[in-house]
Residue, then its C-alpha position, 0 to 999 in steps of 0.5 A: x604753818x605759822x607759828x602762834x604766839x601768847x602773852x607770857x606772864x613775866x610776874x610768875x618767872x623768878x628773878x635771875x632765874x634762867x628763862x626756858x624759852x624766848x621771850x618776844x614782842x608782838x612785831x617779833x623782835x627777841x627781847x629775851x633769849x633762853x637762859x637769860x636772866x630777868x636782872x630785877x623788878x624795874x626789868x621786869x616792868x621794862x619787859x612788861x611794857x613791850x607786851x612780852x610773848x612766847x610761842x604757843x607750842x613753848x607756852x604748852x610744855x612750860x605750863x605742863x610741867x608746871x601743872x604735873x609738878x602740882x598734880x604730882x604733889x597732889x597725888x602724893x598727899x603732900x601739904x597745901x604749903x609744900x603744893x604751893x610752893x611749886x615754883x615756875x619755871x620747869x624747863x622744857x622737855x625734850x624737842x621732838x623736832x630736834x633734827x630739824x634745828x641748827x646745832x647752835x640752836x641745840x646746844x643753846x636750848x641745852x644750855x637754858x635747860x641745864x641752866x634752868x635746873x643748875x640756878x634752880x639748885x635744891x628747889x629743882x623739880x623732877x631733878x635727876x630726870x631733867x639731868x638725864x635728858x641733858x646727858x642724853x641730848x648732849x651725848x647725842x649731840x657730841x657723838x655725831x659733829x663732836x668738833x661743831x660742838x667744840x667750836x659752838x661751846x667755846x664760841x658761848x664761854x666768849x659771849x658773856x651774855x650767856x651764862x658762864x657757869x652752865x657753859x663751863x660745865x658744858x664744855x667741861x663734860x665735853x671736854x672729859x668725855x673726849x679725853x677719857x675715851x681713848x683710856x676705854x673707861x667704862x660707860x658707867x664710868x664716862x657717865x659718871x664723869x659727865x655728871x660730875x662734869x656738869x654739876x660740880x658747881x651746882x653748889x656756887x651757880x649764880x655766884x660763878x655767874x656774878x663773879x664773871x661779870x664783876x669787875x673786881x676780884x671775889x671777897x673773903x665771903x666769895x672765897x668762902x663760898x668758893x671754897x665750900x661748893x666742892x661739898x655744898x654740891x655734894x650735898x644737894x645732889x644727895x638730897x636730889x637722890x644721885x646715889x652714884x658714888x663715883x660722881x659724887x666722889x668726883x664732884x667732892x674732890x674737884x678742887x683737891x691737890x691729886x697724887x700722880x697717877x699710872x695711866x692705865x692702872x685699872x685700881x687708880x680709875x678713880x683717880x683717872x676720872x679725877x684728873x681729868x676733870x680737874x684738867x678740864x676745869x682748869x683748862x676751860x677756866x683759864x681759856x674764859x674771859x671775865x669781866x676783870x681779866x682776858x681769857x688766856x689764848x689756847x696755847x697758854x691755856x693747854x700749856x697750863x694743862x700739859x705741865x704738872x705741879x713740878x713744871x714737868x709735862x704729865x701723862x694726863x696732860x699730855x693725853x689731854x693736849x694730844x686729844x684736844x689738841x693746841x688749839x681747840x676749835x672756835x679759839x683763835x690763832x695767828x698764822x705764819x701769813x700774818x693773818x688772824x683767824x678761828x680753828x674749826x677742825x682738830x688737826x692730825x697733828x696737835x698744832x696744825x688745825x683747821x683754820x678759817x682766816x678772818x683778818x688779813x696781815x694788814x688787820x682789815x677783816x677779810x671779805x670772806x672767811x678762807x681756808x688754811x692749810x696749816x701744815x704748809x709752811x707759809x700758813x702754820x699756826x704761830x701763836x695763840x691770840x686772845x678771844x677779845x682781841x678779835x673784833x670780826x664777828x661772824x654766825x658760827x653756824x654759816x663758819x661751819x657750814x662752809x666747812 
């Protein structure tokens, strides 16, 4: 059956405001991706000029949302202002046909939701059940190929045309939820941390994503602002109704020094959760690239992690490194061959991955992708190597297919 598409009206999308679907022209060339951004009005009628369209059956669900919101209102004898000033756009729901779709996809169509609703802030709509739908997705899409997910979020922390905040909370969540299952945390618990995880800079979105792309270091009003999201967001979430106090707590306290903690102490769970994020924050900031620095490779990046304060390796740390491993799949690795190539599986051992060559020791981009063992001799990981010093491109999702 093919696939009808509508003229999509551009002028009732916000300005920097993530998109929730694809955006076409009528030849079918992709104008726009999900998530991505009308930049201002002269893009706007640039769009505009290509006769911008949708799919029918994402058109339907966008207005949907949009016509319930209203009628929700409506119902509820709210004010014609407030009725009016229900905003597009809503998000999707849920695909039902999500099996059918690759995980790259999947995880991109997370990524628009949950963006959507982070930029959309305190104007949000039906805000704790869009939440929910994306700790459920993400959940089920981290329970069954959790190292694919790995490999796909951090293949998107590379892309800056992508969002950089929603997928640094992304990876954060999944980071934290990887981490704190061996400690048998409850799954009130992990869900709590996968919240906080996901919205803990809800209070600074567009900001993080503006400074991701500025050449330059952030002003003394960025630092403030910076500075003062820990409880900004705290208070958004408040006026959303999130009445979890663990998550708030850990979302109030992410930026805050930690004492140190006795791992298994069930009165320091809290403090656990706390440190946990905090490490996977750190970890997933220090492994990003922005447009003023590179991000650090992953053996530097976990080595920032695994050392406390006192430059002493802590319990967290070296719980986070032996979960995750040295080099988290889709970072990129130099081999004892002299060949460059991306991890694709953790591996028993915390510095022996799965590894696909890319680059060949004379540094020509190898015909195809090859297996290494890096358990033997001549193929072991040496070295960790700057995403953005790798110029080999490749569909992550046909990477793991091979797999």
């Amino acid at each position: 059956m093919s696939v009808m598409y509508v003229p999509f009206p551009l002028d009732q999308v916000a300005l920097r405001a993530p998109l929730p679907v694809n955006v076409w022209d009528p030849d079918g060339t992709l104008l726009l991706r999900k998530g991505e951004i009308i930049r201002d009005e002269a893009h706007r009628v640039l769009l505009e000029s290509h006769l911008p369209m949708v799919q029918e059956s994402e058109f339907r669900q966008w207005t949907f949302r949009y016509n319930s919101a209203i009628d929700r209102k409506f119902r509820g004898n709210e004010s014609l202002q407030v009725i009016a000033g229900v905003t597009r756009p809503m998000g999707l729901e849920p695909i039902q046909a999500d099996q059918q779709r690759t995980l790259a996809e999947r995880w991109l169509d997370v990524h628009a939701v949950l963006s959507l609703l982070l930029y959309q802030g305190s104007e949000a709509q039906d805000f704790l059940h869009r939440l929910g739908q994306v700790e459920e997705r993400c959940a089920a899409l981290l329970s069954a190929r959790v190292d694919d997910s790995l490999f796909l979020l951090v293949h998107m922390l590379q892309d800056r045309s992508i969002g950089y905040s929603t997928t640094h909370a992304l990876l954060c969540a999944a980071l934290s939820r990887e981490v704190s299952q061996p400690l048998g945390r409850t799954a009130e618990h992990q869900s709590s941390l996968f919240r906080a995880a996901l919205t803990m800079n809800i209070g600074m979105t567009r900001l993080q994503d503006e400074l991701s792309l500025r050449p330059v270091q952030p002003s003394p009003s960025d630092r403030q602002r910076i500075d003062a999201h820990p409880l900004a967001a705290v208070e958004l979430l408040h006026r959303h109704g999130v009445r979890d106090e663990t998550c708030l707590k850990l979302v109030r306290h992410h930026h805050r020094e930690l004492p140190p903690i006795g791992l298994m102490a069930e009165a320091e769970s809290l403090l656990v959760m706390a440190h946990t994020l905090k490490l996977a924050d750190v970890y997933v900031a220090r492994l990003s690239p922005r447009a003023n620095r590179r991000g650090l490779p992953p053996n530097h990046a976990a080595r920032d992690v695994f050392l406390g304060a006192d430059g002493q390796p802590s319990p967290m740390g070296a719980l986070f490194i032996k979960t995750l491993g040295i080099y988290i799949p889709g970072s990129y690795v130099r081999l004892a061959s002299g060949e460059v190539g991306v991890v694709v599986r953790r591996g028993r051992k915390a510095n022996a991955p799965m590894v696909y060559a890319l680059i060949s020791r004379q540094g020509m981009p190898l015909g195809e992708p090859i297996l290494r063992d890096t358990r033997d001799q001549g193929c072991q990981v040496v070295t960790g190597v700057e995403a953005e010093t790798v110029k080999v491109r490749f569909q992550p999702g046909k990477l793991l297919a091979r797999v």
